[in-house]
Each structure stands twice: as structure tokens, then as C-alpha cells.
C-alpha positions in Angstrom: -26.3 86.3 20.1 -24.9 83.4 21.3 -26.4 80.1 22.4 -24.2 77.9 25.0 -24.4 74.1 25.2 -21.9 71.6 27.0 -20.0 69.4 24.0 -21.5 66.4 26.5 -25.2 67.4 26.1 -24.3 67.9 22.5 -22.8 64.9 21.8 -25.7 63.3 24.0 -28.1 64.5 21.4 -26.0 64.2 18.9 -26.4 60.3 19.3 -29.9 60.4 19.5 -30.2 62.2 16.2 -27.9 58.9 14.7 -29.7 56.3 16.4 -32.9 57.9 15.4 -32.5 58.0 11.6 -33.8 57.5 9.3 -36.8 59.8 11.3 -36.4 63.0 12.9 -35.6 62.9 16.5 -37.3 65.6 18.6 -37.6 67.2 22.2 -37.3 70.2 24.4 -34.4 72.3 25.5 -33.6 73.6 29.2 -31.7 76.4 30.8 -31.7 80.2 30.7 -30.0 83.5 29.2 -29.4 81.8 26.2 -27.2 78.3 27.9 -28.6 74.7 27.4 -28.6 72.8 30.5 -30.5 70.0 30.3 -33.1 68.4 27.6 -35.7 65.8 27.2 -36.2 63.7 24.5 -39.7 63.4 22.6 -41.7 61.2 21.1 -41.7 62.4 17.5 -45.4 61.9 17.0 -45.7 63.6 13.2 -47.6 61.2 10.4 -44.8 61.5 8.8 -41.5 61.2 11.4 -38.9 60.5 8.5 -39.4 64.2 7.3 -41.4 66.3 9.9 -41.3 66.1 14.0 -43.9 67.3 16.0 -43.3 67.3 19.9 -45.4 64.9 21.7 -48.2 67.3 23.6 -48.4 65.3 26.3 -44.7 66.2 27.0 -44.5 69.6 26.1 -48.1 70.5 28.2 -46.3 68.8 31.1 -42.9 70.6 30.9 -45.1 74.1 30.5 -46.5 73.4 33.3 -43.6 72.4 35.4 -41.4 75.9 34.2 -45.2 77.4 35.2 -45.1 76.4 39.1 -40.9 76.7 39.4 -39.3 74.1 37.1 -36.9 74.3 34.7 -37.5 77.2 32.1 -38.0 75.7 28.3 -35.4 77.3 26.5 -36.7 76.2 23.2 -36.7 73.1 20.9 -34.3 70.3 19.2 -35.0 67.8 16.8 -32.5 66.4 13.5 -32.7 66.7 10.2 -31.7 62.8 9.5 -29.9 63.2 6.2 -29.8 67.4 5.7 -28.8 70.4 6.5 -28.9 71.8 9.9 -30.9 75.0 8.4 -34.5 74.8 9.7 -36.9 73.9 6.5 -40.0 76.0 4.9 -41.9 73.2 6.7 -40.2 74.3 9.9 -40.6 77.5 9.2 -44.1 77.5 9.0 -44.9 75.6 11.8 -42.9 77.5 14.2 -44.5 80.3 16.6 -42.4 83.6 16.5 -41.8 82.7 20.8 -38.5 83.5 20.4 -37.6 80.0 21.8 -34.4 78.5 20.2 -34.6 75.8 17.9 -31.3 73.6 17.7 -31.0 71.7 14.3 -28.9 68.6 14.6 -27.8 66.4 11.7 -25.9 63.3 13.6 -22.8 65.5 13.2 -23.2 69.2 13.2 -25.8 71.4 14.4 -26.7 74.7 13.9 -29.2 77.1 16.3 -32.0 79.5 15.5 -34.0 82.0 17.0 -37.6 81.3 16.2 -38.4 85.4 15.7 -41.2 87.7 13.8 -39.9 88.4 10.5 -36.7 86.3 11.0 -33.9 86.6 8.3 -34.8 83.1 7.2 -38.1 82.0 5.8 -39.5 84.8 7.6 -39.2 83.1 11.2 -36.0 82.3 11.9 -33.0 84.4 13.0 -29.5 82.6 13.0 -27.6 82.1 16.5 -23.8 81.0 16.9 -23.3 77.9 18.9 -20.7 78.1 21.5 -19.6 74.5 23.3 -18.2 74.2 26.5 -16.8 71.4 29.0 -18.9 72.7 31.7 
């Protein structure tokens, strides 16, 4: 499986994920059959922002509902891993539901993309993607 993103909304996020750091830098992912094409940045609302993210509700309830009545569909999630790997973590690991939504790890430089699945290959809930870029 593939997952398709413009190299513009990628280095769009990207540049959050620097100007964030040292905290993680989260949000929401748009599109359908597996291509990115838009997002909305988050406010990373976790106790703890400079080593977990958690999706402000307010945001994520809104954006439901919106894909609900016609909107754009919620693809899955992004948020960075400041200084780490672009692997999701244990921690995400266990907070992720098995929705199959697509998480999109980001570092500031590279990113990698997961499949948030029941008994994924990694940790149990994720399933590895490949991340294709595009000039579209």
C-alpha cells in the first residue's frame, strides 16, 4: 500500500514539525484512497507536548463532524517526533485505535507512514505504508 502526499504539503509540515520543536507538533490529515490533500494543524494539548501529542478534541470533534454532513474525509493523523525516529512509539502505539486511519510520522526531515491496524506488524497496531511524493 501506498500513501500519496504532494512534496508541498510535505514540506508544509515538514516546517511545522521544525518550528515546533522541541514538542511534538500534531493535526489531522485530508483526502481519500490513500492521497493527502490537505491538513490542519492542532493544538498539541498532551501534559506532556515535548514527548506525547494528543489532538485538540475540540478540533478533531469538529472535523468528524464536517466529513459527517459532506466535508472533507479524515484520512488519518500527523504529528513529529522532534528529535527521533519517524517509527511510531509504544506510547503511540497504545494510544492509537486500530481505525485504520494513517498516521504520518515526521521528524523535521523525513517521515515515514503507518496504517493504524488490529494486530499491526509493529507494536501490535501499526502496519508500515510507503510514502510516495508528488508535484501535484
Amino acid at each position: 500500500m501506498k500513501l500519496s502526499i504532494s512534496s508541498a504539503l510535505l514540506g508544509r509540515l515538514q516546517t511545522q514539525a521544525r518550528h515546533g520543536a522541541p514538542l511534538e507538533i500534531c493535526g489531522l490529515l485530508f483526502g481519500e484512497n490513500n492521497t493527502v490533500t490537505d491538513s490542519q494543524q492542532a493544538r498539541n494539548v498532551a501534559q506532556k507536548a515535548h514527548c506525547h501529542f494528543e489532538i485538540d478534541p475540540a478540533i478533531l470533534i469538529s472535523a468528524e463532524r464536517s466529513a459527517r454532513d459532506g466535508g472533507h474525509p479524515i484520512l488519518g493523523y500527523y504529528h513529529s517526533h522532534p528529535s527521533g525516529s519517524v517509527s511510531p512509539s509504544e506510547t503511540d502505539a497504545e494510544k492509537a485505535a486500530a481505525d485504520d486511519r494513517i498516521w504520518l510520522i515526521l521528524n523535521g526531515s523525513e517521515a515515514g507512514a503507518w496504517r493504524a491496524a488490529k494486530d499491526g506488524e509493529i507494536f501490535g497496531r501499526f502496519d508500515p505504508i510507503s510514502l510516495e511524493c508528488n508535484n501535484a
